[in-house]
N, CA, C and O atoms as CSV, one atom per row, in Angstrom:
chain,resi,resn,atom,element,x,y,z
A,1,UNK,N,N,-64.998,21.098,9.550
A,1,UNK,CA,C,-65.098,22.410,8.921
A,1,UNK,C,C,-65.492,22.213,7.461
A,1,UNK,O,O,-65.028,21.436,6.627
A,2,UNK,N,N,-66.538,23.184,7.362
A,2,UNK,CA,C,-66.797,22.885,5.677
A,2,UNK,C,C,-66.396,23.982,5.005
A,2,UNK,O,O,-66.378,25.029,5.651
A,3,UNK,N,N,-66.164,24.002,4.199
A,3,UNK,CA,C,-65.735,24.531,2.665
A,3,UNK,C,C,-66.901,25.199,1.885
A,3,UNK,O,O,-67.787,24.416,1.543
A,4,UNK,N,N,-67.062,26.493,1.544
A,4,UNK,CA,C,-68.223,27.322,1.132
A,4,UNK,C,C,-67.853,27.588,0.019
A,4,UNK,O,O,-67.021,28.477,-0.164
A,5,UNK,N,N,-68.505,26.718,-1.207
A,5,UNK,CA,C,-68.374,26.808,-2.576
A,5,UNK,C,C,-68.393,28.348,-3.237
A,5,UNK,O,O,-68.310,29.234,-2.386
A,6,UNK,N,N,-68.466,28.683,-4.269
A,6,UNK,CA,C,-68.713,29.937,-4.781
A,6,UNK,C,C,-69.731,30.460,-4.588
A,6,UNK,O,O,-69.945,31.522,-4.005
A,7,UNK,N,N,-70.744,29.443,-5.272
A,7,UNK,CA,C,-72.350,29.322,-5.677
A,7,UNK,C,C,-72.846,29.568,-4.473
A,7,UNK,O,O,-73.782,30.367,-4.512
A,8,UNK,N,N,-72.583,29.198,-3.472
A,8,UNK,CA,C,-73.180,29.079,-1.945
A,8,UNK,C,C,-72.299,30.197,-0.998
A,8,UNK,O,O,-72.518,30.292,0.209
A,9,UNK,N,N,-71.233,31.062,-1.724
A,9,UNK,CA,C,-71.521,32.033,-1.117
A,9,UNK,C,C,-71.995,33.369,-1.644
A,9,UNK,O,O,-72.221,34.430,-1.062
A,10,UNK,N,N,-72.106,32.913,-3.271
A,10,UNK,CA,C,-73.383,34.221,-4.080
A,10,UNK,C,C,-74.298,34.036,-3.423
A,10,UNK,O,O,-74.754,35.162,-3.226
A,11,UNK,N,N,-75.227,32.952,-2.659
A,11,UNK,CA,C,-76.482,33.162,-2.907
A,11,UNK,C,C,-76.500,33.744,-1.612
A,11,UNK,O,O,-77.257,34.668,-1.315
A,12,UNK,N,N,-75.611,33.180,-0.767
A,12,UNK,CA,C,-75.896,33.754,1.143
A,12,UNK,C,C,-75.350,35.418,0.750
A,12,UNK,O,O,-75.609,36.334,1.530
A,13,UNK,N,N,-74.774,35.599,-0.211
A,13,UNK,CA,C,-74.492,37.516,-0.086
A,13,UNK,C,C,-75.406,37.992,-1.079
A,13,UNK,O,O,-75.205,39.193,-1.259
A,14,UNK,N,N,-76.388,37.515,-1.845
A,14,UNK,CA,C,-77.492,37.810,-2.644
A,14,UNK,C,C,-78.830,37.626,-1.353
A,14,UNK,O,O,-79.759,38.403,-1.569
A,15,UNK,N,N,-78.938,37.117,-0.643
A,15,UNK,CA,C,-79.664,36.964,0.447
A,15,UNK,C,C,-80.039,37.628,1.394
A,15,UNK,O,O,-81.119,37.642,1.985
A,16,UNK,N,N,-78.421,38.618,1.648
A,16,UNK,CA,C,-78.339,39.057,2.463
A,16,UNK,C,C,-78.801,40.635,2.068
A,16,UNK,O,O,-79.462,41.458,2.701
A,17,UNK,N,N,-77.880,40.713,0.162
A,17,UNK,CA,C,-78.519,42.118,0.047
A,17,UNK,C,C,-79.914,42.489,-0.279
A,17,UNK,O,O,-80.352,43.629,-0.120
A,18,UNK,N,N,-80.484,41.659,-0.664
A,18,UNK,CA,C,-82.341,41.843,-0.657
A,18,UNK,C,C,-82.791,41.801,1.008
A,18,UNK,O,O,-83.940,42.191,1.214
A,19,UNK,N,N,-81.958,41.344,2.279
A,19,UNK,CA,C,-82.746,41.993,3.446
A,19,UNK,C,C,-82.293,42.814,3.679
A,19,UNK,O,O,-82.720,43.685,4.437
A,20,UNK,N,N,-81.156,42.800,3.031
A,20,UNK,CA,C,-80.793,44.728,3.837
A,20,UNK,C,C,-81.571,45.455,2.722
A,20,UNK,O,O,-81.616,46.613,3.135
A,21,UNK,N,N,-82.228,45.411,1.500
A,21,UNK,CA,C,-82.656,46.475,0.801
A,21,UNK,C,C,-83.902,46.295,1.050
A,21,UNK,O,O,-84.583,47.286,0.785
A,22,UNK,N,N,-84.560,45.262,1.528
A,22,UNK,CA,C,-86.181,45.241,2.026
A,22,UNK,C,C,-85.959,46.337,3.280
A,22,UNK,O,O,-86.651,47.342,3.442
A,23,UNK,N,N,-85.059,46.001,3.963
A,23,UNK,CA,C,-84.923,46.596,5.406
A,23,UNK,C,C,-85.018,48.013,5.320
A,23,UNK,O,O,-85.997,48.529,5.860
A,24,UNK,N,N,-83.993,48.913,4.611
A,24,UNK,CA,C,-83.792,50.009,4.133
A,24,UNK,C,C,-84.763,50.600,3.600
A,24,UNK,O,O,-85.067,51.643,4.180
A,25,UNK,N,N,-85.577,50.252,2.420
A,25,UNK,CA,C,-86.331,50.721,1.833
A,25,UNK,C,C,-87.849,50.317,1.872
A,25,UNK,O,O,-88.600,50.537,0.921
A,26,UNK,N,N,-88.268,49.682,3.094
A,26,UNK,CA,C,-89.597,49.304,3.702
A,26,UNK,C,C,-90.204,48.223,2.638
A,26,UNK,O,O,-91.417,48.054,2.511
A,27,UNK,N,N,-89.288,47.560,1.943
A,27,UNK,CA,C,-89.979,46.533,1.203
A,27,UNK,C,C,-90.889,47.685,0.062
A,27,UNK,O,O,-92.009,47.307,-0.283
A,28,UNK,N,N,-90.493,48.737,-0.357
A,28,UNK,CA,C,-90.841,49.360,-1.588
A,28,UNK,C,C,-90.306,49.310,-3.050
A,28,UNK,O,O,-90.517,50.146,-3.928
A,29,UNK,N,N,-89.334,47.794,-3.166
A,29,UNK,CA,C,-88.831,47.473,-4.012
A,29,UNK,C,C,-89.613,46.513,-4.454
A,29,UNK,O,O,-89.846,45.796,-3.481
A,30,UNK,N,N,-90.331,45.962,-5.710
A,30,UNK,CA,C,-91.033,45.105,-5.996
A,30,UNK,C,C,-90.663,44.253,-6.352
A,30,UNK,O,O,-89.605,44.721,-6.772
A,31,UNK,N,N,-90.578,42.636,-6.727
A,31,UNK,CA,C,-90.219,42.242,-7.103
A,31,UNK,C,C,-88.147,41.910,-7.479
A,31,UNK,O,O,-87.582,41.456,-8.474
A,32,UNK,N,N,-87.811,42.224,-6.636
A,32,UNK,CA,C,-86.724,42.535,-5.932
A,32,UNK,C,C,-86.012,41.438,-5.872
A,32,UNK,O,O,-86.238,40.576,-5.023
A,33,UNK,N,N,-84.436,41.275,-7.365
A,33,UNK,CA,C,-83.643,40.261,-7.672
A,33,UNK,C,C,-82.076,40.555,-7.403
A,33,UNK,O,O,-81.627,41.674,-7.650
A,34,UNK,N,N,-81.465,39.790,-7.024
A,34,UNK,CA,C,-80.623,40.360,-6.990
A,34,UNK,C,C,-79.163,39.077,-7.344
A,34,UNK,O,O,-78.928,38.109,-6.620
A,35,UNK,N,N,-78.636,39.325,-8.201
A,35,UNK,CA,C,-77.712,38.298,-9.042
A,35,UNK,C,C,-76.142,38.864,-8.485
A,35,UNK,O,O,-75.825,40.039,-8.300
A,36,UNK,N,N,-75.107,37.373,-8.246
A,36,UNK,CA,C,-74.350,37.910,-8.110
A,36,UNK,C,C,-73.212,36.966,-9.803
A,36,UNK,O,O,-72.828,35.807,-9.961
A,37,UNK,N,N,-73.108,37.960,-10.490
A,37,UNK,CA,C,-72.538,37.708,-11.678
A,37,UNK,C,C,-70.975,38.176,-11.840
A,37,UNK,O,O,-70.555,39.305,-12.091
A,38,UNK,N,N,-70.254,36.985,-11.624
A,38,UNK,CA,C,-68.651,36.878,-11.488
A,38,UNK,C,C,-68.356,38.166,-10.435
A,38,UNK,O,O,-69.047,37.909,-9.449
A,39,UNK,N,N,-67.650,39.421,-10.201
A,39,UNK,CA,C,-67.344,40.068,-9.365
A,39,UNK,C,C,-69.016,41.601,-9.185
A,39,UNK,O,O,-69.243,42.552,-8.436
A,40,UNK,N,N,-69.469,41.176,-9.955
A,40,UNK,CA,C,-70.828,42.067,-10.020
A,40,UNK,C,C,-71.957,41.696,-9.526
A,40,UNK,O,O,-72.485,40.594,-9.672
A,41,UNK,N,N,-72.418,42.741,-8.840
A,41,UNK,CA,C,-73.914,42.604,-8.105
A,41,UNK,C,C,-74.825,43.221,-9.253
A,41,UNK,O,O,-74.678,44.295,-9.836
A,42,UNK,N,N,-75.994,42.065,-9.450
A,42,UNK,CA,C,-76.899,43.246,-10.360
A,42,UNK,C,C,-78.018,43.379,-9.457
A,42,UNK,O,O,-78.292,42.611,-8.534
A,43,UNK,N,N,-78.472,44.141,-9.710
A,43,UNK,CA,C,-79.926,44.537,-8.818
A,43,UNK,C,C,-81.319,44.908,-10.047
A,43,UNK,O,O,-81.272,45.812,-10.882
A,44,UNK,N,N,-82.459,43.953,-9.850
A,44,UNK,CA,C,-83.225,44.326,-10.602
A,44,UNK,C,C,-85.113,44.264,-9.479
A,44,UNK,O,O,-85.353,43.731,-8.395
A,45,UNK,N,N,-85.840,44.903,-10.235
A,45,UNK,CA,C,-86.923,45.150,-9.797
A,45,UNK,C,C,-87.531,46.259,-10.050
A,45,UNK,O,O,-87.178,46.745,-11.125
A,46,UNK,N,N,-88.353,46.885,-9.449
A,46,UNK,CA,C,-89.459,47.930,-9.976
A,46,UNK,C,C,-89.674,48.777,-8.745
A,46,UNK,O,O,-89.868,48.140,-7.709
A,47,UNK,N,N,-89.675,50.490,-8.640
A,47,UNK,CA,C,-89.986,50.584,-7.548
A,47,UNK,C,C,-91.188,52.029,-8.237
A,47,UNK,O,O,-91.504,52.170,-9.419
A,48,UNK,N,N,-91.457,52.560,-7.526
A,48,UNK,CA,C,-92.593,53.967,-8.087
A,48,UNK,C,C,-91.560,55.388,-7.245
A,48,UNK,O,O,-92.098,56.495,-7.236
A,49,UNK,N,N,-90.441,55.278,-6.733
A,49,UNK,CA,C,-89.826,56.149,-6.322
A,49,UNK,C,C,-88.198,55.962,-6.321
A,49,UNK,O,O,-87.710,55.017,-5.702
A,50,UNK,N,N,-87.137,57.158,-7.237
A,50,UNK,CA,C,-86.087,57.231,-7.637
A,50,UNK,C,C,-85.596,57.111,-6.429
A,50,UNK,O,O,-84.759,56.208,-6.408
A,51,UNK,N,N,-85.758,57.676,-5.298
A,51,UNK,CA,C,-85.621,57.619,-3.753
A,51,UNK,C,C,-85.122,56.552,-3.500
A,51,UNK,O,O,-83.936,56.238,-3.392
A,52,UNK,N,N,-86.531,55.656,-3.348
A,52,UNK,CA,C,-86.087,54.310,-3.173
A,52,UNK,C,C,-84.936,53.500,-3.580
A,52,UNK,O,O,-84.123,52.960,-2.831
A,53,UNK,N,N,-84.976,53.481,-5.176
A,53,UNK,CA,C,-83.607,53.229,-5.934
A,53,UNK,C,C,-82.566,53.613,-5.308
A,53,UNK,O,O,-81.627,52.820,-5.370
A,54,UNK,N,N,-82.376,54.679,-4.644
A,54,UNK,CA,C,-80.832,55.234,-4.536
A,54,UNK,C,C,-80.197,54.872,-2.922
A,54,UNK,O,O,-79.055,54.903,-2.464
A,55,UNK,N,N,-82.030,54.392,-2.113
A,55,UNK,CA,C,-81.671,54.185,-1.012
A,55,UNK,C,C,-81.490,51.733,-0.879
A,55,UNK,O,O,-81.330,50.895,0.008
A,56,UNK,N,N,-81.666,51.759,-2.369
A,56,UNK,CA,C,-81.299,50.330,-2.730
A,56,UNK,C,C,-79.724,49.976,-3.017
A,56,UNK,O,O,-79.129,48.902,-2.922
A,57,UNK,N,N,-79.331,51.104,-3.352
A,57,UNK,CA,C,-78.120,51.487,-4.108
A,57,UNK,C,C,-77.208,51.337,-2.421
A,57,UNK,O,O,-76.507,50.403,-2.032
A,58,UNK,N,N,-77.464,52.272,-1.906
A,58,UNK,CA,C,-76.763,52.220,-0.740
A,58,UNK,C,C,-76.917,51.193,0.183
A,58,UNK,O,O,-76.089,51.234,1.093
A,59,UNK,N,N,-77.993,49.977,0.245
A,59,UNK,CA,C,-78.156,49.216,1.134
A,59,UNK,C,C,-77.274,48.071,0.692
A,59,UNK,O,O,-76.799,47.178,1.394
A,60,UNK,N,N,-77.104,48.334,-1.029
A,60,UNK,CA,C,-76.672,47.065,-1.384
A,60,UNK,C,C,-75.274,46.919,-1.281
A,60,UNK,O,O,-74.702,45.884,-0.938
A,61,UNK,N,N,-74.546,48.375,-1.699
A,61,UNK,CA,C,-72.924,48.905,-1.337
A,61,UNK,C,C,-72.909,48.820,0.027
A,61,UNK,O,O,-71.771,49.230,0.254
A,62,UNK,N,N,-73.354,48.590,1.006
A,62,UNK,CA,C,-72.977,48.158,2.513
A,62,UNK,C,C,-72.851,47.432,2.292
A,62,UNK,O,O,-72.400,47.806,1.210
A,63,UNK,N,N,-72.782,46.448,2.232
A,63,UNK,CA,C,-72.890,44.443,2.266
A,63,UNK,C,C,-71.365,44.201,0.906
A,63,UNK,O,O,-70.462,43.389,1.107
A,64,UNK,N,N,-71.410,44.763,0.112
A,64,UNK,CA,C,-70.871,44.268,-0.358
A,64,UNK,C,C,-68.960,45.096,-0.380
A,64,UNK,O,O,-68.705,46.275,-0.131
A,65,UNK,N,N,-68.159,44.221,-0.676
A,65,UNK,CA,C,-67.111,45.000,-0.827
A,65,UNK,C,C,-65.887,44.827,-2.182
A,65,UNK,O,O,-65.911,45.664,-3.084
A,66,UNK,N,N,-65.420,44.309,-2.195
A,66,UNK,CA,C,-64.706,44.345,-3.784
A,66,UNK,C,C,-65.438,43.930,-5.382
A,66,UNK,O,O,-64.904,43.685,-6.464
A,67,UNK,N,N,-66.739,43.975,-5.000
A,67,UNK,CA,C,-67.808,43.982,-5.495
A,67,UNK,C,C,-68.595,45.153,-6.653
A,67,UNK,O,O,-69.145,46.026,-5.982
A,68,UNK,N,N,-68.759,45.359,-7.946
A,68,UNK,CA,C,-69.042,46.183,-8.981
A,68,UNK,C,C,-70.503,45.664,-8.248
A,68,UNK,O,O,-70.942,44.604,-7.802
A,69,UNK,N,N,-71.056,47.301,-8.427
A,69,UNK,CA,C,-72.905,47.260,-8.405
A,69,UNK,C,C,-73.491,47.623,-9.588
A,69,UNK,O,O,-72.802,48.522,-10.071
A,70,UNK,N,N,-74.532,47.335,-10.373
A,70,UNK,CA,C,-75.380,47.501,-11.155
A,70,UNK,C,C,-76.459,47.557,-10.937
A,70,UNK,O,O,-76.947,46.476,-10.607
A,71,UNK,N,N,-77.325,48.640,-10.977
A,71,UNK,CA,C,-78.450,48.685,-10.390
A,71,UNK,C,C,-79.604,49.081,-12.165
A,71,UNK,O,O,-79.540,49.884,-13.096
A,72,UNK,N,N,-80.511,47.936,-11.743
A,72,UNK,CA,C,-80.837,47.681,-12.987
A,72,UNK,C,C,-82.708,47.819,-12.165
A,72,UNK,O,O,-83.571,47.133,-12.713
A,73,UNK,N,N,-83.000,48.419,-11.322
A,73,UNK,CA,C,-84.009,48.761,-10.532
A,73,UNK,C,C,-85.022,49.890,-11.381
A,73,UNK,O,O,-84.865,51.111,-11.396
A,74,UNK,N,N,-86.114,49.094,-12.084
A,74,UNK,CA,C,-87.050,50.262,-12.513
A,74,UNK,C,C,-87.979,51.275,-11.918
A,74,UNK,O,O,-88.671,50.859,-10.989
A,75,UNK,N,N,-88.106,52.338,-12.222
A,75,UNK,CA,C,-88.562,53.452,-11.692
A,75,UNK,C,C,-89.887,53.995,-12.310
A,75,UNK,O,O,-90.040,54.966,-13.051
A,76,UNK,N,N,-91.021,52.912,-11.697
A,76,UNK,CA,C,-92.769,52.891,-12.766
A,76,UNK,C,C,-93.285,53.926,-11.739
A,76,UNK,O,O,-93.140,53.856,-10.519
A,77,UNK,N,N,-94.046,55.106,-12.586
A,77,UNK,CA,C,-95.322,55.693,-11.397
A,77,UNK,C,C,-96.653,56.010,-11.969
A,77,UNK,O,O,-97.560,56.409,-11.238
């Protein structure tokens, strides 16, 4: 049995929330980062619809749970 460091389980739940927010939002997030910083998720990237953002917002609060979100997702059109 192995032992799942910190680092290695930010990146598998940073992994996971960029496919659920590709999934959700048809890959209309550009450039699409997503950091997991001590108990906080940040979310960054570019999208051309507030929509999108809010439906990033919600893909990313599924996945995660005792978890602060920051959604740091720009809104260019």
């Amino acid at each position: 049995m192995t032992v799942e460091t910190y680092s290695q389980k930010a990146k598998h739940l940073s992994q996971k929330i960029e496919q659920t927010i590709a999934l959700r939002t048809g890959s209309q997030v550009q450039s699409l980062k997503v950091d997991i910083l001590g108990e906080i998720v940040v979310l960054s990237g570019r999208t051309d619809s507030f929509y999108h953002k809010q439906l990033a917002t919600h893909a990313a609060m599924s996945e995660i749970d005792q978890y602060a979100l920051t959604n740091n997702i720009r809104v260019e059109s």
